[in-house]
C-alpha positions in Angstrom: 0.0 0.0 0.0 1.7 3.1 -1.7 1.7 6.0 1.1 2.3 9.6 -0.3 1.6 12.9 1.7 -1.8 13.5 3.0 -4.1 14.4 5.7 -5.9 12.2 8.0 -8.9 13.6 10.1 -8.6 10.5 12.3 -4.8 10.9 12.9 -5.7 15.0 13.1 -8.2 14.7 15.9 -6.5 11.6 17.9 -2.8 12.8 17.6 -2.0 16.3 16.4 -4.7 18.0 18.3 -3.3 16.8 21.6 0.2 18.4 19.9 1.7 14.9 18.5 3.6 15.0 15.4 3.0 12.0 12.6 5.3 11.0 10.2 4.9 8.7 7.2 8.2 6.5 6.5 8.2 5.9 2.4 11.0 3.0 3.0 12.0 0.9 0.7 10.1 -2.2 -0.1 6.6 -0.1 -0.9 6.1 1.6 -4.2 5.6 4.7 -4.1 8.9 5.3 -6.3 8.0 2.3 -8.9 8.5 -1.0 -9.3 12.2 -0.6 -7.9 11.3 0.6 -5.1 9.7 -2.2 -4.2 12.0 -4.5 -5.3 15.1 -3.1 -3.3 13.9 -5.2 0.0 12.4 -8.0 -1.6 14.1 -11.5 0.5 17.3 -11.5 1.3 17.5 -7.6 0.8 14.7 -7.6 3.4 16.5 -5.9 5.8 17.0 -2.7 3.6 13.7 -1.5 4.7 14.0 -1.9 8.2 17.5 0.1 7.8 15.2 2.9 6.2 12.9 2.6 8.9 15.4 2.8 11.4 17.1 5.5 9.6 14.2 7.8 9.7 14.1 7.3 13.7 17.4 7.9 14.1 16.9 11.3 12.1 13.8 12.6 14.1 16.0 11.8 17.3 19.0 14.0 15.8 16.8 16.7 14.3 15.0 17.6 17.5 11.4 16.3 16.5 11.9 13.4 19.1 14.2 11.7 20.9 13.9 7.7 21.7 12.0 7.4 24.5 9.0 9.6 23.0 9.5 8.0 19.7 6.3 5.2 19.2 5.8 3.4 15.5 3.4 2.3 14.2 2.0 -0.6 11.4 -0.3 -3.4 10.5 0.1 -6.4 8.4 3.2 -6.4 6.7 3.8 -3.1 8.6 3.0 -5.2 11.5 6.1 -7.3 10.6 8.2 -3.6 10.1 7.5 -2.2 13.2 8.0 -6.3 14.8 11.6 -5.8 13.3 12.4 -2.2 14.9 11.0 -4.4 18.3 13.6 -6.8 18.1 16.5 -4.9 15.9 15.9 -1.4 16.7 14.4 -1.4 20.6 16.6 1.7 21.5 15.2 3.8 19.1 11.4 3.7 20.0 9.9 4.2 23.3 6.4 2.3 22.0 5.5 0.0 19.5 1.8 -0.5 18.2 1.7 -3.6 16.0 -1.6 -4.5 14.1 -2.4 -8.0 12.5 0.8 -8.8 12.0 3.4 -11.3 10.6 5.9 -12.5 12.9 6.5 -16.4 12.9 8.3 -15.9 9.7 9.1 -19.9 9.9 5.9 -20.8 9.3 3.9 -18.0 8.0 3.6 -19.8 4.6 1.6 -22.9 6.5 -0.6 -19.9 8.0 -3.6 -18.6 5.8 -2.8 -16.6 2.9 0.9 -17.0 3.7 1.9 -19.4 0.9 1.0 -16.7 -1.8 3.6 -14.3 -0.1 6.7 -16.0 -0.7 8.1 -13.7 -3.5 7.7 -11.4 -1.2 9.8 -12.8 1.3 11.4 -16.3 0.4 10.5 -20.0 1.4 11.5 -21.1 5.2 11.0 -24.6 3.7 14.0 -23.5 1.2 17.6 -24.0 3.8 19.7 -21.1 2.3 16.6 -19.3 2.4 15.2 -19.3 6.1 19.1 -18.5 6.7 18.0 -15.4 5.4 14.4 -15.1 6.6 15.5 -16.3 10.4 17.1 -12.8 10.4 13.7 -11.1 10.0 11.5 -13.0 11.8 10.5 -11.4 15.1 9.0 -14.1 17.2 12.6 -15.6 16.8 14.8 -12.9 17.7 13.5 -12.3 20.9 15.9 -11.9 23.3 15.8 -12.0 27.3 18.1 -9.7 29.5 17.0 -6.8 26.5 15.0 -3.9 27.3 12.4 -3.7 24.5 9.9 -0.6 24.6 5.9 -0.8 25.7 4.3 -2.8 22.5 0.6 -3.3 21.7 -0.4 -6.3 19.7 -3.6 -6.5 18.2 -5.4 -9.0 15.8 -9.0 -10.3 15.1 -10.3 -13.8 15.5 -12.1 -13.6 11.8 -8.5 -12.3 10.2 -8.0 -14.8 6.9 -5.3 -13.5 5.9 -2.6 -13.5 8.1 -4.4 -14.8 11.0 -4.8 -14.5 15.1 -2.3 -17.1 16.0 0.9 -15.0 14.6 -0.4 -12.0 17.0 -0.8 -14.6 19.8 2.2 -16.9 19.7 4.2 -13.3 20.0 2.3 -12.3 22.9 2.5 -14.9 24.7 6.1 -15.5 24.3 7.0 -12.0 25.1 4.5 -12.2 28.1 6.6 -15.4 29.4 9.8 -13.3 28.7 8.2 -10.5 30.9 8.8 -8.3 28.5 6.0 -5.2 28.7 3.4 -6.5 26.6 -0.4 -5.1 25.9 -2.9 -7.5 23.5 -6.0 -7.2 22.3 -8.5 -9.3 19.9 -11.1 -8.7 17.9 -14.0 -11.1 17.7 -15.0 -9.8 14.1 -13.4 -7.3 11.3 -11.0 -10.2 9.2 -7.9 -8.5 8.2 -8.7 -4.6 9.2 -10.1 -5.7 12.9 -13.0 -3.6 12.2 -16.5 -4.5 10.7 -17.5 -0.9 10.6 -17.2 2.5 11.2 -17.5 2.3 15.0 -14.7 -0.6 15.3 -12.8 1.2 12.8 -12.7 4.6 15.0 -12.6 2.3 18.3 -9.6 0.5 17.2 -7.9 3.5 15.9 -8.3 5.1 18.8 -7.1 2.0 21.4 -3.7 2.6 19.1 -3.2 5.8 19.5 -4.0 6.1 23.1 -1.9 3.2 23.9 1.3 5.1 22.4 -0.2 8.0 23.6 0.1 7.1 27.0 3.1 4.5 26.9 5.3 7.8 25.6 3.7 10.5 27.9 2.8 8.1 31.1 5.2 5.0 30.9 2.9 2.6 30.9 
């Protein structure tokens, strides 16, 4: 999903009213340069858009807009995976993480719903030389204990067909074990979005923001 400049009323009223700044990360990996773009990060050059990702941080922090610890990010999906990389990669640089129907168990992602149809996108873990590369990438896997990892909300739906609940859940619960500072939450309905209409929609954009909202101005 191509992201160019443009303004959100949701994002207006829930973030920069309360005097939160928002900023859109056009890493490599999407398209919103063309088809190269996209193909930059694609398997074992994965890792090129988490560096973008990261580098973006790393700017805000040096440019003033926001250090670390009142840094959150934010993505779903294949965001979800992102923003599950700067958890286990990148923890210094964020001070929350909201994570949204997400990949994470990238060893068996392609057993998981829809996953199969993703492995351009990513490579085969069935493959040896390539889950050497996909290991590296996959979050549920590079957790680590004795690391201080920021305040991360995971969220998912029960009716999600398309990457499904358990990825959400297996990462919860193993960070939970871990004690590492973990919030979840579940939709009953919604599939992939985790909203059936409007009023889940607003709700669960609003449970987001308020959880980084909070976890960066309240420590959680």
């Amino acid at each position: 999903m191509s992201r160019t400049p443009a303004y959100s009323g949701a994002t207006g009223r829930s973030w920069l009213e309360r005097g939160g700044v928002f900023v859109v990360a056009n890493i490599r990996g999407g398209g919103e340069y063309g088809p190269s773009w996209h193909t930059a990060a694609l398997q074992e050059n994965r890792h090129r858009a988490y560096e973008d990702f990261a580098a973006v941080a790393r700017d805000l922090s040096a440019r003033g807009v926001a250090r670390a610890e009142k840094l959150g990010c934010a993505g779903g999906s294949n965001g979800g995976l992102l923003v599950g990389n700067m958890l286990t990669h990148y923890p210094e640089l964020f001070g929350a993480i909201s994570c949204g129907v997400p990949l994470l168990d990238m060893r068996r992602y392609t057993k998981l719903s829809a996953g199969a149809s993703w492995i351009a996108e990513y490579g085969d873990p069935d493959v040896p030389e390539q889950w050497e590369f996909i290991k590296t990438f996959s979050p549920y896997h590079l957790l680590r204990s004795g690391v201080k990892y920021p305040a991360t909300f995971i969220w998912t739906a029960t009716s999600d067909d398309r990457v499904g609940p358990v990825q959400a859940r297996k990462m919860a619960a193993r960070m939970e074990a871990m004690d590492i500072p973990v919030w979840f939450h579940e939709a009953l309905e919604g599939g992939h979005s985790g909203a059936g209409n409007n009023e889940q929609a607003a709700r669960l954009h609003t449970a987001s923001h308020e959880f980084l909202w909070r976890a960066l101005n309240e420590k959680l």
